[in-house]
C-alpha positions as CSV (number, residue, x, y, z in Angstrom):
1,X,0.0,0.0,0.0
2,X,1.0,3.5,-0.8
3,X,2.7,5.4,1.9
4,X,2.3,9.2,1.8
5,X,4.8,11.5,3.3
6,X,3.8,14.8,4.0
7,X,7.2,16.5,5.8
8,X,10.7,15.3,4.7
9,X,13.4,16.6,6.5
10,X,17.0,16.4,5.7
11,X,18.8,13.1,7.0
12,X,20.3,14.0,10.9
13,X,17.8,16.3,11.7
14,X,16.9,16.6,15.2
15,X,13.3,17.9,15.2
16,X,13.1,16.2,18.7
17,X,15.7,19.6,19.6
18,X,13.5,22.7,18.6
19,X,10.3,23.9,18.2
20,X,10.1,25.6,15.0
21,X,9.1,29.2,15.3
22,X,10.4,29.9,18.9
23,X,12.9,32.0,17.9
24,X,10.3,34.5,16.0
25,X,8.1,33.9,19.3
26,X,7.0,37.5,20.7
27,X,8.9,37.7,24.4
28,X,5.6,39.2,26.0
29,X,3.4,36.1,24.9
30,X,2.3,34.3,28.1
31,X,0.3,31.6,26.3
32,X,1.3,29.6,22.8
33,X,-0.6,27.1,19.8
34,X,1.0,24.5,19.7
35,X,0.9,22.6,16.4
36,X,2.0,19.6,14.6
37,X,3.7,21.1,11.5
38,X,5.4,24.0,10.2
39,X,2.9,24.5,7.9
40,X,0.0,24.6,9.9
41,X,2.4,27.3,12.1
42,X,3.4,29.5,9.4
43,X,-0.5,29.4,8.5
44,X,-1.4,30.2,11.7
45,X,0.9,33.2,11.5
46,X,-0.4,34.5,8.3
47,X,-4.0,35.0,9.8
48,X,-2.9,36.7,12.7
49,X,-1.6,34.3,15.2
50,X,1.7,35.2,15.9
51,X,1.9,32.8,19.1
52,X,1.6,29.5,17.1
53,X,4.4,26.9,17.4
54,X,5.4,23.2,15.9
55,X,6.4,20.4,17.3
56,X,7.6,19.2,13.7
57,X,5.9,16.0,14.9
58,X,2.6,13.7,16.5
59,X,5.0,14.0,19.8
60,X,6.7,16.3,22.3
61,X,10.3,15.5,24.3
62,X,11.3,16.7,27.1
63,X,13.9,19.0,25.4
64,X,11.2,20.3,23.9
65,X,9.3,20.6,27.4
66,X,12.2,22.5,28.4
67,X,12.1,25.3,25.8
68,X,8.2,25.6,26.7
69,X,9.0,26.3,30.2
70,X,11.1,29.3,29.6
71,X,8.3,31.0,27.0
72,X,4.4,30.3,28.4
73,X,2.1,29.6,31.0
74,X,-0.6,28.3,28.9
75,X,-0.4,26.2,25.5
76,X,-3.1,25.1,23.8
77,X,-2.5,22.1,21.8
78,X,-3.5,22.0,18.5
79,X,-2.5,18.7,16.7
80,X,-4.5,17.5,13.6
81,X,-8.0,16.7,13.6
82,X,-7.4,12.7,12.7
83,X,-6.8,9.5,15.7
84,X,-2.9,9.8,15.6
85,X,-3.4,13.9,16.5
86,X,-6.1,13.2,19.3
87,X,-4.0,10.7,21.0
88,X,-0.7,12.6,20.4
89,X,-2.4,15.8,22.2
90,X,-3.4,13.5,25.2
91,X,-0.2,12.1,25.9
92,X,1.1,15.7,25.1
93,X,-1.6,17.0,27.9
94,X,-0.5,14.6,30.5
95,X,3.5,15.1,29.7
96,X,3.2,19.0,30.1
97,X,2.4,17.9,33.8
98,X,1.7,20.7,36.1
99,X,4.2,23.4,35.0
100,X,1.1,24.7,32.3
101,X,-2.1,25.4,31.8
102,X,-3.2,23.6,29.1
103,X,-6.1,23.3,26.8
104,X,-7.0,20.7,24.3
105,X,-8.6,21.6,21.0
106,X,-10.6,19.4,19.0
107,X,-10.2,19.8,15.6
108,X,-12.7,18.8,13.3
109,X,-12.3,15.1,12.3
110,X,-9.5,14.7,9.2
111,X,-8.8,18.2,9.2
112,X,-5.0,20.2,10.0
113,X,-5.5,23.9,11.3
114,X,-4.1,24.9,8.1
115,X,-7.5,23.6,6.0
116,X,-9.5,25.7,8.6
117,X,-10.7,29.0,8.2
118,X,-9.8,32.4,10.8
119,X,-13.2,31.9,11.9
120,X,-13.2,27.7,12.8
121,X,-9.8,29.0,14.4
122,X,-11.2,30.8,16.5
123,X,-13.9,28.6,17.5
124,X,-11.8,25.7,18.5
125,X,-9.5,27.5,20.5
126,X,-13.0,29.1,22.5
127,X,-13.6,25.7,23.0
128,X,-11.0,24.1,23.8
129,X,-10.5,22.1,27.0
């Protein structure tokens, strides 16, 4: 069966290291988006969310953790809208532990937050839990 790849990076990189976009991250921001992929970050940024984030991956490590700590209070997590994204932002939940506030949105089934619109955005993050 067919295997789709949707991010290729470039053999030895440690996505596991970073979170892309930190380092355009606004210092006054007390609470982030956190997403999946860079794409659904840089998206994010074009309609006005300048506090999104990527994991660059369905997971979160403690290095990663680490950055966090240093940059917000509250994250809301905001993986893609299919099962390996719903479970991914569980586990993420549970690792953050009790150093954040954090929030859970539910995307719409088979969906990434960069097929949504401003407005379903917005929505999900109000509803978020």
């Amino acid at each position: 069966f067919p295997v789709t790849i949707k991010y290729k990076y470039i053999t030895g990189t440690k996505i596991g290291d970073t979170v892309f976009g930190i380092s355009r991250l606004q210092k006054e921001l007390t609470n982030i988006i956190l997403t999946e992929g860079s794409l659904d970050c840089i998206y994010l940024h074009q309609i006005g969310y300048k506090n999104a984030l990527a994991l660059l991956h369905a997971d979160i490590t403690l290095k990663q953790i680490k950055i966090l700590g240093g940059v917000a209070d509250c994250i809301y997590i905001m993986l893609d809208g299919d099962k390996a994204g719903r479970e991914a932002s569980q586990k993420i939940k549970t690792l953050l532990n009790h150093r954040f506030i954090k929030k859970v949105c539910n995307l719409p089934e088979g969906k990434d937050p960069d097929q949504m619109t401003k407005e379903e955005i917005e929505s999900v993050l109000k509803n978020a839990e």
